[in-house]
N, C-alpha and C positions, 0 to 999 in steps of 0.2 A: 504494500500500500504506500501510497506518495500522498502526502500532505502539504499542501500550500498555506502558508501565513499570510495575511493581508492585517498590518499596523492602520489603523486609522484614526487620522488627529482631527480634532474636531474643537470648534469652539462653541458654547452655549449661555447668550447671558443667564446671571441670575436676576431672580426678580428683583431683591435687592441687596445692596453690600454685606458681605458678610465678614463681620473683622473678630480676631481672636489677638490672643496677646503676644504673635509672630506675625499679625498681617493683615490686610484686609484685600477680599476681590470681590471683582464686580461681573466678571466672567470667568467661566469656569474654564480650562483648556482641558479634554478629556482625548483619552488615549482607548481604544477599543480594540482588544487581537479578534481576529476573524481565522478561526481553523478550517480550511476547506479542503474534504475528502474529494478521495476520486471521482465517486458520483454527486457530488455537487451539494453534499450536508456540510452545513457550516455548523460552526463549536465556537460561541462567542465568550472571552472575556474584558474585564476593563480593569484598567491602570487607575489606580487613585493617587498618583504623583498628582504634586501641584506644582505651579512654573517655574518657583523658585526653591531652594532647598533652606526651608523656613519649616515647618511642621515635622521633615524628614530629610538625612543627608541625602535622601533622591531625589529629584528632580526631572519634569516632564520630557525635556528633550536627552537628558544623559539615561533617561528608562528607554526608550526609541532605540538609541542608539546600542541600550547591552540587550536589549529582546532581539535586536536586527543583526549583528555583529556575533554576541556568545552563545545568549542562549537559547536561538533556534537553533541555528545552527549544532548544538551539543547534542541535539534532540535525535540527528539525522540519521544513528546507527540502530538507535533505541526504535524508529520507524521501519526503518529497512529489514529489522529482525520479526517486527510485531507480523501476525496473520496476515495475508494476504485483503480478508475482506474487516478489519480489525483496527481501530485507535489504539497504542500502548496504553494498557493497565495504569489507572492513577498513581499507584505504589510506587512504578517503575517511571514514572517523567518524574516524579519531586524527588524519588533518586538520583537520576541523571541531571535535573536542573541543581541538584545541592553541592555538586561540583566546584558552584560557582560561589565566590565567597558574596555575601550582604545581598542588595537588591532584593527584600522582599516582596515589593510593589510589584517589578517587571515581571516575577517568577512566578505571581498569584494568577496574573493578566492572562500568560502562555500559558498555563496549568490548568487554570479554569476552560480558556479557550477548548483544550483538550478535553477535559472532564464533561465540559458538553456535548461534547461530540460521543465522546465514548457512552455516555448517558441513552443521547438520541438512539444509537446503534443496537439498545436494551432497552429500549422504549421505558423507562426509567425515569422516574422525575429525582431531582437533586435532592429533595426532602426526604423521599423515601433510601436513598441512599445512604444518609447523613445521618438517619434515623429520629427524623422530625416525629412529636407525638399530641402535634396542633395542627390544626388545618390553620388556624387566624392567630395571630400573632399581635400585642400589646404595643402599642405607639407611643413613643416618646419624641419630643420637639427640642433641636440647640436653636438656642438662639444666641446671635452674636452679640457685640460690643454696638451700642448704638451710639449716634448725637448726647444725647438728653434723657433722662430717667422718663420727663413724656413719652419720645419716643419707644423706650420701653414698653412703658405701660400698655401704648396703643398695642404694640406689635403681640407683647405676652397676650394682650388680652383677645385678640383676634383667633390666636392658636387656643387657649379654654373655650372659646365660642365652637369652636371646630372638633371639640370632644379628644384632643391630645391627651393620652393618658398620665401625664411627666412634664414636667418643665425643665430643659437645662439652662444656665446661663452661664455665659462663657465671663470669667473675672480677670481682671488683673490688677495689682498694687494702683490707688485709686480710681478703681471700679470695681467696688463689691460690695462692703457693709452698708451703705446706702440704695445702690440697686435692690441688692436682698431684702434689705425693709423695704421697701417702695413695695415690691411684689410679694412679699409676706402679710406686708397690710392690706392691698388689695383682695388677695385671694389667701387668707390664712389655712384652710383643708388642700390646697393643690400640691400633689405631690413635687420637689422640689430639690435638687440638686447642683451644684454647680463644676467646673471644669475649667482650672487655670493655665493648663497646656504649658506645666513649667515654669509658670513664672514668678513663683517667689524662692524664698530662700531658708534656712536650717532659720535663720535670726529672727526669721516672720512665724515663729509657732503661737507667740502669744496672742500676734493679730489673727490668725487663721482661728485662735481658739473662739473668740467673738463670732464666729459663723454658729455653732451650736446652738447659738439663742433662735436660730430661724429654721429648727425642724425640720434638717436638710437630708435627705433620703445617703447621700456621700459626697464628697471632696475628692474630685477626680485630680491626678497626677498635679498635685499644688508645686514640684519640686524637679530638678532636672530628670532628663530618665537615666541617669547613671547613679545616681544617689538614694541606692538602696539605704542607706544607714539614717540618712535625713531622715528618709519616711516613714522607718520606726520610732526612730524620735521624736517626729510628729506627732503623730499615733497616743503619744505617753502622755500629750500635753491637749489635745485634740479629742472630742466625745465623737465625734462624728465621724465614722466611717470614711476609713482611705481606699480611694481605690485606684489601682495603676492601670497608667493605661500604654502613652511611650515606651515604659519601661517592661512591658510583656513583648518578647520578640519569639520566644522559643517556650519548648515543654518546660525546657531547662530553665530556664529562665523564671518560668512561673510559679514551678513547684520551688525553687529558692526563693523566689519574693514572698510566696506564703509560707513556707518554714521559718524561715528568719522573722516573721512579724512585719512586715511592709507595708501589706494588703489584706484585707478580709472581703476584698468585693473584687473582681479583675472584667475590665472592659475588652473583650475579645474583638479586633479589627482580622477580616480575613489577609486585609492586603497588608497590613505592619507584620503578620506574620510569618508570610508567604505562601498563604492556600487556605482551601477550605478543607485539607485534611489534617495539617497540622488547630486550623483552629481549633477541629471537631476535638483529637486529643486533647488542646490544651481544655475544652471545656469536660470533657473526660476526666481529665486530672483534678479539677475543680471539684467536679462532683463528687469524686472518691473522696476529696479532702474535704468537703462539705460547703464550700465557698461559692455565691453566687456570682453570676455571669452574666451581662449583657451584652448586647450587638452594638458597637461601634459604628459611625458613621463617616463618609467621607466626599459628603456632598456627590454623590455616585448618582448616574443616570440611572435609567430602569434596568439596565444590563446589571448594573453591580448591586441593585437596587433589590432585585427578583431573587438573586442568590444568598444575597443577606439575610432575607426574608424568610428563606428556604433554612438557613442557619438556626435562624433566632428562635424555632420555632422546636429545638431540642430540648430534653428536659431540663439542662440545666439552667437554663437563662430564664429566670424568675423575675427580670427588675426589667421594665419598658425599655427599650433601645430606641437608638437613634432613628430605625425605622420609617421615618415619615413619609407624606407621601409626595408625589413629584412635584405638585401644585407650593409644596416648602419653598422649594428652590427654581423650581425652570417655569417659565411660562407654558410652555411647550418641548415635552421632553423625548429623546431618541426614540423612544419606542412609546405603544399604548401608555398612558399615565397612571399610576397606583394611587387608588383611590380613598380616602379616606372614610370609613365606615364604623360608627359609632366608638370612633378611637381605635379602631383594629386596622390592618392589613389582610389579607388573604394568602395565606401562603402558596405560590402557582404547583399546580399539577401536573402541567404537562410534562414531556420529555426534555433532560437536562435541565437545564435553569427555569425551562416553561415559557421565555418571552425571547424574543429577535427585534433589534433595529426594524422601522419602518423605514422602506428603502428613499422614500422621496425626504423622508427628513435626514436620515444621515446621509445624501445626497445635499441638500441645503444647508445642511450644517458644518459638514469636512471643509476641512482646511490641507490634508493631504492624505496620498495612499502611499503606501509600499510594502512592494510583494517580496516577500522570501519564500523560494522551495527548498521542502526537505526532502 
């Protein structure tokens, strides 16, 4: 069997800016692998790099260039070996792509690519694969750094209108204990959390400790992601649940952040980790050790969108994820749009991810192709 790859870059505004404590955009640049077999089934994944390397040391075009360059090409003997009428076994690409050091994003995009395809092939939807034990799935809403605590207010209050099950809010050293009252007062029963993407420091425990007066569901990665030890010392100082989110890369990695005391809650992204089989283990692992789990988000079209959904929908992810639906972020998104229905998702059923680009919109939308065969 011969497999062809097709990269496709694409730009998509958002509806509106979405700033955190590394950045703000206003358009999204999104990256899409396209797997296409001999008879003409495509295996779609997506790249959740952003432009710049602010959120992650990868970035949009250095992903392009190691998916186009290493690792399709790595893929090409693992192809050539696989059945004649057959996608290579998921097992066996996140073996052969782990050759390659870092690049988790790139390697989720080409892996998933393939996972769909291999899916289609088994007429197999990704949830039942993954051992999804929901059909619909719990909505949670981030909301970025705004202007003004008005503008807050409007925006939170638009997403409770809309039946979000969660509120996140993105903080940074001043923007928090004020935002948080503002939306505590408004809405004191909504569920509530916030997410500072790294941005304070070991000296800020005693300001992080004033979050606990606002009833906050967890304190997503308040700290760098290298700074295991900070996060337990936060933790000592802190009522309110840590939970990591940068700092989860690997199995490895997670079961040491909760052994050592770091974390009692772990935010599982499929692409910071690189795939959705490694994520399933790390939530595996969680579950053995009894720690809850949610679905990370990455501003993802419906392509990344469908698969997460398909994730989040395992037993262990007990807390609303980022989930949302397209109408969050795109006016008009890649594929059909995920709708939002009494705070829930739908988790898809069809085969592999369940949803495909619509050709006229990622037609209108690309910004470029390129092919590699394997």
């Amino acid at each position: 069997m011969s497999i062809s790859f097709v990269i496709h870059s694409l730009e998509i505004p958002l509806v509106r800016p979405f700033r955190t404590s590394f950045g703000s955009q206003s358009v999204r640049d999104v990256v899409l692998v396209e797997a296409v077999s001999d008879n003409g089934v495509s295996g779609w994944g997506e790249c959740v790099t952003m432009a710049w390397p602010g959120y992650s040391a990868e970035y949009t075009r250095g992903a392009v260039n190691v998916m186009r360059d290493f690792l399709i090409p790595t893929l090409a003997p693992l192809v050539g070996e696989s059945a004649a009428d057959s996608t290579p076994a998921p097992d066996s690409v996140r073996a052969a792509l782990a050759v390659m050091q870092g690049n988790p994003m790139a390697k989720s995009a080409v892996e998933t690519a393939l996972l769909d395809l291999w899916l289609k092939e088994r007429n197999l939807s990704l949830g039942e694969f993954l051992g999804a034990v929901r059909d619909r799935v719990d909505c949670g809403v981030s909301v970025g750094i705004p202007s003004s605590i008005e503008d807050l207010i409007q925006e939170v209050g638009q997403y409770v209108e809309q039946g979000y099950r969660r509120i996140k809010l993105k903080v940074e050293p001043g923007w928090d204990l004020d935002a948080l009252r503002a939306v505590r007062n408004e809405w004191p029963g909504v569920p509530l959390q916030v997410d500072a993407n790294q941005a304070y420091r070991r000296s800020d425990a005693e300001h992080l400790a004033r979050f606990d007066e606002f009833d906050l569901l967890l304190i997503e990665q308040p700290l760098p992601e290298d700074d295991i030890l900070g996060h337990k010392l936060i933790s000592s100082v802190v009522s309110t649940p840590i939970c990591l989110d940068e700092s989860i890369l690997s199995v490895d990695s997670a079961e040491g952040a909760i052994e050592f005391g770091a974390t009692t809650i772990v935010n599982i992204k499929p692409g910071r980790v690189g795939g959705f089989l490694t994520a399933r283990d790390i939530h595996d692992l969680c579950v053995e050790k009894e720690i809850p789990v949610w679905c990370g988000g990455m501003l993802e079209t419906g392509v990344g969108r469908a698969a997460n959904i398909a994730l989040a929908a395992l037993p262990g992810f007990t807390l609303p994820g980022d989930t949302s639906a397209s109408s969050r972020y795109y006016k008009e998104d890649v594929t059909e749009p995920f709708v939002l229905d009494n705070g829930q998702l739908a988790v898809p059923t069809g085969p592999g991810i369940g949803i495909e680009p619509i050709a006229a919109n990622l037609a209108e939308m690309s910004t470029a192709t390129e092919r590699v065969d394997v």
